[in-house]
N, CA, C, O and CB atoms as a CASP TS submission, in Angstrom:
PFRMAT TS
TARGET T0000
AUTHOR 0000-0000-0000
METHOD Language model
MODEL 1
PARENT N/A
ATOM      1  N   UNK     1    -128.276  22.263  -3.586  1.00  0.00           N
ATOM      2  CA  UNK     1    -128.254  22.931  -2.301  1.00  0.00           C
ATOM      3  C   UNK     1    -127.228  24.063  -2.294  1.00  0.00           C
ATOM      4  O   UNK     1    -127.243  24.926  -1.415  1.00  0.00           O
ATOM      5  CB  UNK     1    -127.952  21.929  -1.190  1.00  0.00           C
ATOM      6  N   UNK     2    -126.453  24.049  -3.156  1.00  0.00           N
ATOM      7  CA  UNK     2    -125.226  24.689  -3.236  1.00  0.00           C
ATOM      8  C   UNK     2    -125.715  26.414  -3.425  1.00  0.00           C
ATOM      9  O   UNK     2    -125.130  27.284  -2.780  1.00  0.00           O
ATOM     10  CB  UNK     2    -124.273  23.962  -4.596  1.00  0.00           C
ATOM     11  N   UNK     3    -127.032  26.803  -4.543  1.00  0.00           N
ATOM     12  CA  UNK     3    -127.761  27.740  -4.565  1.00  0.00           C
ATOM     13  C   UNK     3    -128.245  27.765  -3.521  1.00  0.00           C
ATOM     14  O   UNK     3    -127.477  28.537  -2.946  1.00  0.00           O
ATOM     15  CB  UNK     3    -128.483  27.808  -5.396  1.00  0.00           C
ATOM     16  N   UNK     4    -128.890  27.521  -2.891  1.00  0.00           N
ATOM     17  CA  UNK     4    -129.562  27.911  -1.405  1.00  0.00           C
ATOM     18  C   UNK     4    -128.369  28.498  -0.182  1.00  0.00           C
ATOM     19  O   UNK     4    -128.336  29.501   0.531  1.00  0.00           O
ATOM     20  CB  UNK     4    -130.358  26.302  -0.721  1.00  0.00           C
ATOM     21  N   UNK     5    -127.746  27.694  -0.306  1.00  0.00           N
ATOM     22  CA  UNK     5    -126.227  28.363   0.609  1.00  0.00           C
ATOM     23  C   UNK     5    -125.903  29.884  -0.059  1.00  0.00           C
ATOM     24  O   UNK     5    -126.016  30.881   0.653  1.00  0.00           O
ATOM     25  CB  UNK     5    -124.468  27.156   0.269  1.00  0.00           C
ATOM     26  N   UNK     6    -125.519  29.987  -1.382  1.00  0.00           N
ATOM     27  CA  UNK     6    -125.615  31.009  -1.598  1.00  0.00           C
ATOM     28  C   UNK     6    -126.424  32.571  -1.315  1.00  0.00           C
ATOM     29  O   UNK     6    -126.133  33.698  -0.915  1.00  0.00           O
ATOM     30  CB  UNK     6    -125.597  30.628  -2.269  1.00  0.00           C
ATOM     31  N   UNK     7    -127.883  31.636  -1.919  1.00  0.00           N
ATOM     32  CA  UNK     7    -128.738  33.120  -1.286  1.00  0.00           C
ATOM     33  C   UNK     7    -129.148  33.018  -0.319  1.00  0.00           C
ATOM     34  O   UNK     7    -130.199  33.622  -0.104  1.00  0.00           O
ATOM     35  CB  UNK     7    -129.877  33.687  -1.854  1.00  0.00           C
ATOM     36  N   UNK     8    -128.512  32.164   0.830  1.00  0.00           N
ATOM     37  CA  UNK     8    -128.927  32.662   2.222  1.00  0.00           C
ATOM     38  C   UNK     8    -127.959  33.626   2.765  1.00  0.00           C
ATOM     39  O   UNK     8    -128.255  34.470   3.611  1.00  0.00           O
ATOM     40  CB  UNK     8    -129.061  31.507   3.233  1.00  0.00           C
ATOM     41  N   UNK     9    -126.424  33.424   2.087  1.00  0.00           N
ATOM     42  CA  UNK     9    -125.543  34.078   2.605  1.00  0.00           C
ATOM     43  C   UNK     9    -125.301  35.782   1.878  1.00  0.00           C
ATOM     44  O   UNK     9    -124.608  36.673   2.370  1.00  0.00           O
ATOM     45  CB  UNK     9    -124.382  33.082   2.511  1.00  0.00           C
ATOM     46  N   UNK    10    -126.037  35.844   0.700  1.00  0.00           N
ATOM     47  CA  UNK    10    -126.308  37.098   0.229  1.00  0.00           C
ATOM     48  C   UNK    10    -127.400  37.700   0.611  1.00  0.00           C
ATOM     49  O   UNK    10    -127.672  38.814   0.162  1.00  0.00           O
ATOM     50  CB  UNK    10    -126.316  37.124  -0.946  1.00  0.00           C
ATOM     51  N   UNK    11    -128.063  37.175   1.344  1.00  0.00           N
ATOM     52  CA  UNK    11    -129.419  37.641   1.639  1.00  0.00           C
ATOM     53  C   UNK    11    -128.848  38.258   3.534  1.00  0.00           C
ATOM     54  O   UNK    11    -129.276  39.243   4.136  1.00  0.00           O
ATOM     55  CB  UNK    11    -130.906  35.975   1.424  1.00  0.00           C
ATOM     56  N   UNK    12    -127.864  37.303   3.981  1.00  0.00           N
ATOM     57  CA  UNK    12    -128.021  37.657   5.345  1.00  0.00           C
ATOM     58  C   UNK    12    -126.746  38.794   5.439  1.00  0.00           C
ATOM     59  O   UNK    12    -126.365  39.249   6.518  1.00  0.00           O
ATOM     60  CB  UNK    12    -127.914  36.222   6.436  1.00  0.00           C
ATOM     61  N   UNK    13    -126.112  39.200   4.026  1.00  0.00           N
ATOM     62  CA  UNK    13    -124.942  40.193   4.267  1.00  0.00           C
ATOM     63  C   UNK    13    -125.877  41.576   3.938  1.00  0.00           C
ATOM     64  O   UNK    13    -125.562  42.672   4.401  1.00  0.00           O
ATOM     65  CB  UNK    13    -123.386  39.917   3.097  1.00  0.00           C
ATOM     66  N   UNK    14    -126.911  41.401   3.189  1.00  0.00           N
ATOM     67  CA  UNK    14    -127.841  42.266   3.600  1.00  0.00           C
ATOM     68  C   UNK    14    -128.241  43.061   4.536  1.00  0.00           C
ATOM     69  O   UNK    14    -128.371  44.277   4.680  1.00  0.00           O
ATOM     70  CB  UNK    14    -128.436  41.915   3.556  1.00  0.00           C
ATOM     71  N   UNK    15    -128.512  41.541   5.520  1.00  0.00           N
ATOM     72  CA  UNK    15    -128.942  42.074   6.596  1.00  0.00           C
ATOM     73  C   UNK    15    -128.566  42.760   7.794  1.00  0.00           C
ATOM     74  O   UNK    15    -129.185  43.420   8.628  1.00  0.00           O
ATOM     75  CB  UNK    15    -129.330  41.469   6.849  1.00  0.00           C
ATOM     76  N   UNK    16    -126.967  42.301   7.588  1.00  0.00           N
ATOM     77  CA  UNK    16    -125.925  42.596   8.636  1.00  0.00           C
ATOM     78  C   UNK    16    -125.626  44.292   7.405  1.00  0.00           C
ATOM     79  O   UNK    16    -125.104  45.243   7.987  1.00  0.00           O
ATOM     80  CB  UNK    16    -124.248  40.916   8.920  1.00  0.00           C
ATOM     81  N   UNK    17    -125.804  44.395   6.626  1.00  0.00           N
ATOM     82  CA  UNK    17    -125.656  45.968   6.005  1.00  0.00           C
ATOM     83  C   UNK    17    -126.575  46.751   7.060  1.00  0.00           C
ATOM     84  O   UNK    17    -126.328  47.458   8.036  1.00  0.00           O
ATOM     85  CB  UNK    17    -126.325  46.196   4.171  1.00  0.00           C
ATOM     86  N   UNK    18    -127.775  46.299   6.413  1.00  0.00           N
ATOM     87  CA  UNK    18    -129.157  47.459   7.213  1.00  0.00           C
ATOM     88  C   UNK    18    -128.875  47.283   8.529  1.00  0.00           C
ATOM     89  O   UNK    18    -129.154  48.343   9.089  1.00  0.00           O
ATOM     90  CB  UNK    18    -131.065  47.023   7.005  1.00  0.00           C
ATOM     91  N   UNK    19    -128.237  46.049   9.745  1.00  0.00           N
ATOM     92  CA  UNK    19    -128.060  46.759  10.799  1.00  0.00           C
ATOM     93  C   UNK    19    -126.933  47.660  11.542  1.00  0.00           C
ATOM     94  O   UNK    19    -126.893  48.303  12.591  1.00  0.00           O
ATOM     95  CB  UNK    19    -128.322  46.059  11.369  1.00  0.00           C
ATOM     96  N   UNK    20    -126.132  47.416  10.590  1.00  0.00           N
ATOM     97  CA  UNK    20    -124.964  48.611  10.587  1.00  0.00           C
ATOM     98  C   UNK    20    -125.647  50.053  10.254  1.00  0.00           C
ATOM     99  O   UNK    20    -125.327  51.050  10.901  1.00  0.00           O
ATOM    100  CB  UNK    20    -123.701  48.282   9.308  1.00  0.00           C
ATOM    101  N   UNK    21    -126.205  50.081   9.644  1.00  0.00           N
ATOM    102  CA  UNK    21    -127.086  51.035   9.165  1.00  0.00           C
ATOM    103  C   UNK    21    -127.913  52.098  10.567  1.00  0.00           C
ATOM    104  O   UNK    21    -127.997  53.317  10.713  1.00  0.00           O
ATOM    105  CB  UNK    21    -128.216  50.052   8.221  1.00  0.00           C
ATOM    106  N   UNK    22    -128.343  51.081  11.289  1.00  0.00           N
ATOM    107  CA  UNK    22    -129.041  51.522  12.627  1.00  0.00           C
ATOM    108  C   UNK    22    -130.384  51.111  12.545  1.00  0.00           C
ATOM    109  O   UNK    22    -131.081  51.816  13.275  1.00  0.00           O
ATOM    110  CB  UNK    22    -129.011  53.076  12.919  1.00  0.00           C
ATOM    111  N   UNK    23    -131.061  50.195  11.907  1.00  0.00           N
ATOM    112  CA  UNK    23    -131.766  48.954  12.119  1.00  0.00           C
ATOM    113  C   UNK    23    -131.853  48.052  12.832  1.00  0.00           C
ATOM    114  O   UNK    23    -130.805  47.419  12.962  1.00  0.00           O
ATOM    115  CB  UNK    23    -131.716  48.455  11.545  1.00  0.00           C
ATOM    116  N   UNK    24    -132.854  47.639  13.482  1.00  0.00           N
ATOM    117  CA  UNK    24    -132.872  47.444  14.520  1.00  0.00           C
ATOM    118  C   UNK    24    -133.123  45.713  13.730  1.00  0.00           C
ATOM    119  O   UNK    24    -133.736  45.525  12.679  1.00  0.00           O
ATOM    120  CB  UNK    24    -133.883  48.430  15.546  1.00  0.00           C
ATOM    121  N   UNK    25    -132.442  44.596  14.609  1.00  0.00           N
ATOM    122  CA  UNK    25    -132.535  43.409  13.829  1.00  0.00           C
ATOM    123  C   UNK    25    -133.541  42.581  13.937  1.00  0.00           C
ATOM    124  O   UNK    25    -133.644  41.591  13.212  1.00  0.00           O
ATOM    125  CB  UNK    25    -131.594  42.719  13.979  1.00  0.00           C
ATOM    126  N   UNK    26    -134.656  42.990  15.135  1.00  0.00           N
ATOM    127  CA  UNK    26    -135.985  42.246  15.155  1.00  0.00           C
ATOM    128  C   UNK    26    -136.798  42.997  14.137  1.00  0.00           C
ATOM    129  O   UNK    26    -138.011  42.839  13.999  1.00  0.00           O
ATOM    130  CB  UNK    26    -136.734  42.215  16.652  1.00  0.00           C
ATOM    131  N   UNK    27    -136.068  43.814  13.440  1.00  0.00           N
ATOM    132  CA  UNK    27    -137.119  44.384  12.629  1.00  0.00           C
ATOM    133  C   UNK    27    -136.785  43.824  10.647  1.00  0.00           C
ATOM    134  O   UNK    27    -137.287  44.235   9.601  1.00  0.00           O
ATOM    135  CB  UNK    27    -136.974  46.383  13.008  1.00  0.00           C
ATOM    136  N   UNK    28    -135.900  42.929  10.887  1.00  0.00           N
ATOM    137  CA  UNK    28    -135.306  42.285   9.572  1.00  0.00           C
ATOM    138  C   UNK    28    -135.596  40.906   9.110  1.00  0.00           C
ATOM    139  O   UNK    28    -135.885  40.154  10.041  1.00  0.00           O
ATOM    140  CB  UNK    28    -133.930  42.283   9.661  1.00  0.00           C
ATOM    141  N   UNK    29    -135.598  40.543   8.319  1.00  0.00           N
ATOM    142  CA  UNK    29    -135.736  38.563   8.276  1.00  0.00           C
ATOM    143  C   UNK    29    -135.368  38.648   6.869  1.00  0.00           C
ATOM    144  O   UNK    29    -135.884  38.971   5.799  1.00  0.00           O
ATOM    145  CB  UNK    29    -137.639  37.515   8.594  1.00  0.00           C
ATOM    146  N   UNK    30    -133.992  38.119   7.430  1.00  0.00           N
ATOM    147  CA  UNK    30    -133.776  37.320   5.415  1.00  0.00           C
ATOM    148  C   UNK    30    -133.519  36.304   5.089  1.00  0.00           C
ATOM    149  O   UNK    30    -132.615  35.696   5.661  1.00  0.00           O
ATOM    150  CB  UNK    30    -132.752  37.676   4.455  1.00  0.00           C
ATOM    151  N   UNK    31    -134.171  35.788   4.123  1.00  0.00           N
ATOM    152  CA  UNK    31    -134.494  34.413   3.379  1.00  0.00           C
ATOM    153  C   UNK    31    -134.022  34.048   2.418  1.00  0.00           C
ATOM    154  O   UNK    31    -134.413  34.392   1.303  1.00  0.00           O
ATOM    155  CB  UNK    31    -135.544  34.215   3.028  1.00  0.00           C
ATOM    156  N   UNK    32    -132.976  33.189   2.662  1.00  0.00           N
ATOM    157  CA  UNK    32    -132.157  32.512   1.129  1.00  0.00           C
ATOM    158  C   UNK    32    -133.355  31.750   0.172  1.00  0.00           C
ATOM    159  O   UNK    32    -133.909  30.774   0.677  1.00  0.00           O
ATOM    160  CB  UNK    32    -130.741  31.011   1.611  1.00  0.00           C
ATOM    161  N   UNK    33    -133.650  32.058  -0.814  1.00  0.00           N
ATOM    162  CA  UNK    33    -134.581  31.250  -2.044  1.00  0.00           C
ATOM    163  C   UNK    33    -133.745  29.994  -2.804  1.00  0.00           C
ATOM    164  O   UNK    33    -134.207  28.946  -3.254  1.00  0.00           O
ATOM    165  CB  UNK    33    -135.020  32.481  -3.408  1.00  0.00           C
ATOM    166  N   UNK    34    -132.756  30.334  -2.790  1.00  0.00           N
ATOM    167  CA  UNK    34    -132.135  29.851  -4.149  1.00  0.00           C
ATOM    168  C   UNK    34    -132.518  29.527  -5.093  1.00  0.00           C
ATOM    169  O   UNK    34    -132.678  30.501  -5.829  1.00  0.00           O
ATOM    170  CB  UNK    34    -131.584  29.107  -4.186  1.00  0.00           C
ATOM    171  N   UNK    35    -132.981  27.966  -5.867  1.00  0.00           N
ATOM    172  CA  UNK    35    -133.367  28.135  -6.844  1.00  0.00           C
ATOM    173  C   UNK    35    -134.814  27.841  -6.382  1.00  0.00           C
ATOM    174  O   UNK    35    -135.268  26.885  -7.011  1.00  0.00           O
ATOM    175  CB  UNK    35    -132.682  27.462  -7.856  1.00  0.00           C
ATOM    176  N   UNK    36    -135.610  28.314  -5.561  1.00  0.00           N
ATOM    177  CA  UNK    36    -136.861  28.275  -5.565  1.00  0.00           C
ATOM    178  C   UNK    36    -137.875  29.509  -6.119  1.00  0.00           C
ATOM    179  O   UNK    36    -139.090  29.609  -5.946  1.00  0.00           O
ATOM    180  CB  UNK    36    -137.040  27.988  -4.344  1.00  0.00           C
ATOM    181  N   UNK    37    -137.144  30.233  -6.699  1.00  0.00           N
ATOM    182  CA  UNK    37    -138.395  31.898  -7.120  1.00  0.00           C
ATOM    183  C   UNK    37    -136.978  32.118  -8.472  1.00  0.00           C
ATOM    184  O   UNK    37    -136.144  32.997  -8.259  1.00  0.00           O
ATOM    185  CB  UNK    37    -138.612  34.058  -5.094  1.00  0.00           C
ATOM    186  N   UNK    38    -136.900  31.519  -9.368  1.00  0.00           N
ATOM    187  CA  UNK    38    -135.769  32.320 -10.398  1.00  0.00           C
ATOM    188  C   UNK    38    -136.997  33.148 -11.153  1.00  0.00           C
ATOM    189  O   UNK    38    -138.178  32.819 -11.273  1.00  0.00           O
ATOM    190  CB  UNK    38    -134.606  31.092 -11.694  1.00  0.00           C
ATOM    191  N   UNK    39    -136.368  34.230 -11.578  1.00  0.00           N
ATOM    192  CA  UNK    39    -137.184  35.246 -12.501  1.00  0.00           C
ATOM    193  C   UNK    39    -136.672  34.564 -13.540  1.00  0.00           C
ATOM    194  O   UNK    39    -137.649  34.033 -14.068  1.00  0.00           O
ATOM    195  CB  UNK    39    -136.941  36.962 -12.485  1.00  0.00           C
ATOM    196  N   UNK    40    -135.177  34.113 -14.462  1.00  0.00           N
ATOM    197  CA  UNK    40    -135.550  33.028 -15.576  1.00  0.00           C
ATOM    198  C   UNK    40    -135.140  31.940 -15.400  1.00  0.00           C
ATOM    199  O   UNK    40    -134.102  31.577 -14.846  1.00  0.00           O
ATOM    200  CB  UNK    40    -135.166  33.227 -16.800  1.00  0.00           C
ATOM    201  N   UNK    41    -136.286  31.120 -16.068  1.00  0.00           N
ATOM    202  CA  UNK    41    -135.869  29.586 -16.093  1.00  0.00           C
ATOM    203  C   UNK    41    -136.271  29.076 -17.191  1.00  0.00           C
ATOM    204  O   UNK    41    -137.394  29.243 -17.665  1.00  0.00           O
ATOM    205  CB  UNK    41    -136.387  28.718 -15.031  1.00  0.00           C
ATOM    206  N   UNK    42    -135.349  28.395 -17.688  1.00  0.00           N
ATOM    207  CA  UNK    42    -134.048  27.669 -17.237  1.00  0.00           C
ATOM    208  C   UNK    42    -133.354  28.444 -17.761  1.00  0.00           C
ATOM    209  O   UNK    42    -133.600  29.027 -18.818  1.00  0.00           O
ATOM    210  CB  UNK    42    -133.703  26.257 -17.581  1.00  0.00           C
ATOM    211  N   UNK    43    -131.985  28.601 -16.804  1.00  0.00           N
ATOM    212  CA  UNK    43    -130.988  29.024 -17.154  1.00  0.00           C
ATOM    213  C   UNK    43    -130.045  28.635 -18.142  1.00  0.00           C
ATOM    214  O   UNK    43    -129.633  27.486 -17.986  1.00  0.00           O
ATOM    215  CB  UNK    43    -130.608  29.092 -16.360  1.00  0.00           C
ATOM    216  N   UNK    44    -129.599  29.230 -19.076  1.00  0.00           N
ATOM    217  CA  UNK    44    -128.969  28.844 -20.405  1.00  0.00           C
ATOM    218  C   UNK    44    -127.983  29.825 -20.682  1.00  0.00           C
ATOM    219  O   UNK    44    -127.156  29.430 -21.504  1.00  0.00           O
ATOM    220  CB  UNK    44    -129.967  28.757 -21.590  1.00  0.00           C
ATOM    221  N   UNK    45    -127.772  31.181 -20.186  1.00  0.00           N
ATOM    222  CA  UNK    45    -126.732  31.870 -20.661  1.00  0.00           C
ATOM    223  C   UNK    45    -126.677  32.870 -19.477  1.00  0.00           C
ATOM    224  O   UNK    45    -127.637  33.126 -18.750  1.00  0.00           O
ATOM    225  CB  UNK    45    -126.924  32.453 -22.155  1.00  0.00           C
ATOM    226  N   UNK    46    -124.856  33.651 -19.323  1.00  0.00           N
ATOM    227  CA  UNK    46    -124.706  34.363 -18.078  1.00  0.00           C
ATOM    228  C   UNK    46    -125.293  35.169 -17.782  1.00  0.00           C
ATOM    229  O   UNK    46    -125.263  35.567 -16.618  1.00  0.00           O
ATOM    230  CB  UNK    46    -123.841  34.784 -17.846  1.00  0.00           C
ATOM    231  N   UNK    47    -126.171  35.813 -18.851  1.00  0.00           N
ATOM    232  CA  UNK    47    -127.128  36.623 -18.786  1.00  0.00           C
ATOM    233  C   UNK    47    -128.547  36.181 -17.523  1.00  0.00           C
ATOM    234  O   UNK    47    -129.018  36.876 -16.622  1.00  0.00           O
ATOM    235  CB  UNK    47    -127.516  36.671 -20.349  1.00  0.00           C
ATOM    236  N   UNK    48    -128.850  34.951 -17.905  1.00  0.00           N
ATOM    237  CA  UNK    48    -129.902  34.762 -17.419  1.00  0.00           C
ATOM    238  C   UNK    48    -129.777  34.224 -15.420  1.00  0.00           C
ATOM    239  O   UNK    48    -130.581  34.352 -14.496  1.00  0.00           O
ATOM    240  CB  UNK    48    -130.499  33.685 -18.567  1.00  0.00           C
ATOM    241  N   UNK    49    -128.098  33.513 -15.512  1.00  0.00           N
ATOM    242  CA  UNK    49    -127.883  33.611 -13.836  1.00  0.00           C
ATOM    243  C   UNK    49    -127.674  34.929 -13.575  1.00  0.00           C
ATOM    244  O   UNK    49    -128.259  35.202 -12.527  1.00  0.00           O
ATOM    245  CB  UNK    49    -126.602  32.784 -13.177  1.00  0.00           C
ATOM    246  N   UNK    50    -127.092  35.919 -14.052  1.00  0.00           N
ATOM    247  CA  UNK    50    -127.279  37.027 -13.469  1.00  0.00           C
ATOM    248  C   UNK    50    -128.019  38.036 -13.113  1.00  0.00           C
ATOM    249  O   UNK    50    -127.689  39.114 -12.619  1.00  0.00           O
ATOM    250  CB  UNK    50    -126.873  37.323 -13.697  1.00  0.00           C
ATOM    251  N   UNK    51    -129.488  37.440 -13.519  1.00  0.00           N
ATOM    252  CA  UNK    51    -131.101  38.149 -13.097  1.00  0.00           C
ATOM    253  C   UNK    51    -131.569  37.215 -12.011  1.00  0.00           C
ATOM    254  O   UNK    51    -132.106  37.572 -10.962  1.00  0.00           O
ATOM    255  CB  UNK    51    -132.443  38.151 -14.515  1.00  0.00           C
ATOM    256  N   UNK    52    -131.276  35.839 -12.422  1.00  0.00           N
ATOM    257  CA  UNK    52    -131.543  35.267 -10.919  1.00  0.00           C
ATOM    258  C   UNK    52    -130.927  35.818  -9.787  1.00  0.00           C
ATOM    259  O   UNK    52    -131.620  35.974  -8.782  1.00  0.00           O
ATOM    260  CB  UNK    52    -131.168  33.926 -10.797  1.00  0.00           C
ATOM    261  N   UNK    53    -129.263  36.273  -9.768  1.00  0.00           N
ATOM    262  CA  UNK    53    -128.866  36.654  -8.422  1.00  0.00           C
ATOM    263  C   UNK    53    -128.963  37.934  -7.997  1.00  0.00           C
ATOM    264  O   UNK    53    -128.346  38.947  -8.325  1.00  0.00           O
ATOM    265  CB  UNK    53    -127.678  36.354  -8.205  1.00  0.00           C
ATOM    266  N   UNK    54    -129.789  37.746  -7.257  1.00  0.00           N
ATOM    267  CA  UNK    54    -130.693  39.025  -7.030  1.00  0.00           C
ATOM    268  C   UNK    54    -130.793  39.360  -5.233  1.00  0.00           C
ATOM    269  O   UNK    54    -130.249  38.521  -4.515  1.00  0.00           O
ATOM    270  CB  UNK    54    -132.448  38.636  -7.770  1.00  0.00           C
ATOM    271  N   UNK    55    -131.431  40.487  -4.593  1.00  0.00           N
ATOM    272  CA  UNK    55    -131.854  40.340  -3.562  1.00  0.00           C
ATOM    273  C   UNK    55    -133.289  41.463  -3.761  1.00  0.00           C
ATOM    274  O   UNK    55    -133.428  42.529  -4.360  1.00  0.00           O
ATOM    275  CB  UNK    55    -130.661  40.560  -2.469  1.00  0.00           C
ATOM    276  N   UNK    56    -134.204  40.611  -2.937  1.00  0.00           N
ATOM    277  CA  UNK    56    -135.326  41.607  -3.217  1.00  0.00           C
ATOM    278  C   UNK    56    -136.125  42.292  -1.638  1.00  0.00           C
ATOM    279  O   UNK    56    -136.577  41.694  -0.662  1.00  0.00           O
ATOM    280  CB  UNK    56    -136.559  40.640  -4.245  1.00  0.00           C
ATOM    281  N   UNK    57    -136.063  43.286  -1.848  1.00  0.00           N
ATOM    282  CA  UNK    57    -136.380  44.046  -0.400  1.00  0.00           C
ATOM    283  C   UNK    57    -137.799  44.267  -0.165  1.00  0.00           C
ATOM    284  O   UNK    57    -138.262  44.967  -1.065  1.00  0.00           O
ATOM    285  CB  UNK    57    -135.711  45.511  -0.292  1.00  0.00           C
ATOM    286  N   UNK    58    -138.647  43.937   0.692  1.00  0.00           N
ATOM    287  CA  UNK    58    -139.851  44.117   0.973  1.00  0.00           C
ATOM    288  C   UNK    58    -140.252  44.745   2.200  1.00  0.00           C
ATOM    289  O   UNK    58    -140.148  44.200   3.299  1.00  0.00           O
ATOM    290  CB  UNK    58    -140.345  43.085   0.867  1.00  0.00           C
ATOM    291  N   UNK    59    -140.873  46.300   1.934  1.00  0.00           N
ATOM    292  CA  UNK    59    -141.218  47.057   3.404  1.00  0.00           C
ATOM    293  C   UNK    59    -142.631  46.786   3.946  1.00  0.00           C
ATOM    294  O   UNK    59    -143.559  46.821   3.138  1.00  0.00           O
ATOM    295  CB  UNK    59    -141.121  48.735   3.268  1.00  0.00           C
ATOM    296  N   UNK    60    -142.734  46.675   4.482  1.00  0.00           N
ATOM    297  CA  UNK    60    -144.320  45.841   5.057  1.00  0.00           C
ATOM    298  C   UNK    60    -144.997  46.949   5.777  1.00  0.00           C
ATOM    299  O   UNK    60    -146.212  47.145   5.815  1.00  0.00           O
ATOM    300  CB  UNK    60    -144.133  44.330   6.347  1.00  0.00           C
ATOM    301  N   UNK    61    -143.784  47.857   6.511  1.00  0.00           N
ATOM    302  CA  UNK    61    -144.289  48.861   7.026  1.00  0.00           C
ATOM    303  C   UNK    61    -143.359  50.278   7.591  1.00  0.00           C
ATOM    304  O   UNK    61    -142.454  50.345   8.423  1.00  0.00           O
ATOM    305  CB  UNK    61    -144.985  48.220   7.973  1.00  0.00           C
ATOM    306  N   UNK    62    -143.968  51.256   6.810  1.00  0.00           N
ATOM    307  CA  UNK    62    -142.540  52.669   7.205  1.00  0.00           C
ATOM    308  C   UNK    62    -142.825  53.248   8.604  1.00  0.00           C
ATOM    309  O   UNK    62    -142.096  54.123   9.071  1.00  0.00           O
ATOM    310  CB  UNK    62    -142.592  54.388   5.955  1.00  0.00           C
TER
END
């Protein structure tokens, strides 16, 4: 659980970025994954947690 705390809290400093930004916050939603979506698995070297910690931005609409 300890990963999930994590990328919820990197995911929501995100979010508090873009609304400093002048984003409007009903227009945001961020979602801690943790270890539920790793790009590698299993992790075995620092290399490979450091592609997991990631944040990934998705525009749905400009």
């Amino acid at each position: 659980m300890k990963t999930f705390n994590l990328s919820w809290t990197r995911a929501n400093a995100i979010k508090e970025f873009l609304e400093k930004q002048g984003i409007a916050s009903t227009r945001i939603k961020a979602t801690g994954m943790g270890h539920l979506n790793p790009v590698v698995y299993p992790e075995r070297k620092e290399e490979d947690f450091m592609k997991n910690r990631r944040v990934e931005i998705v525009l749905l609409k400009k």
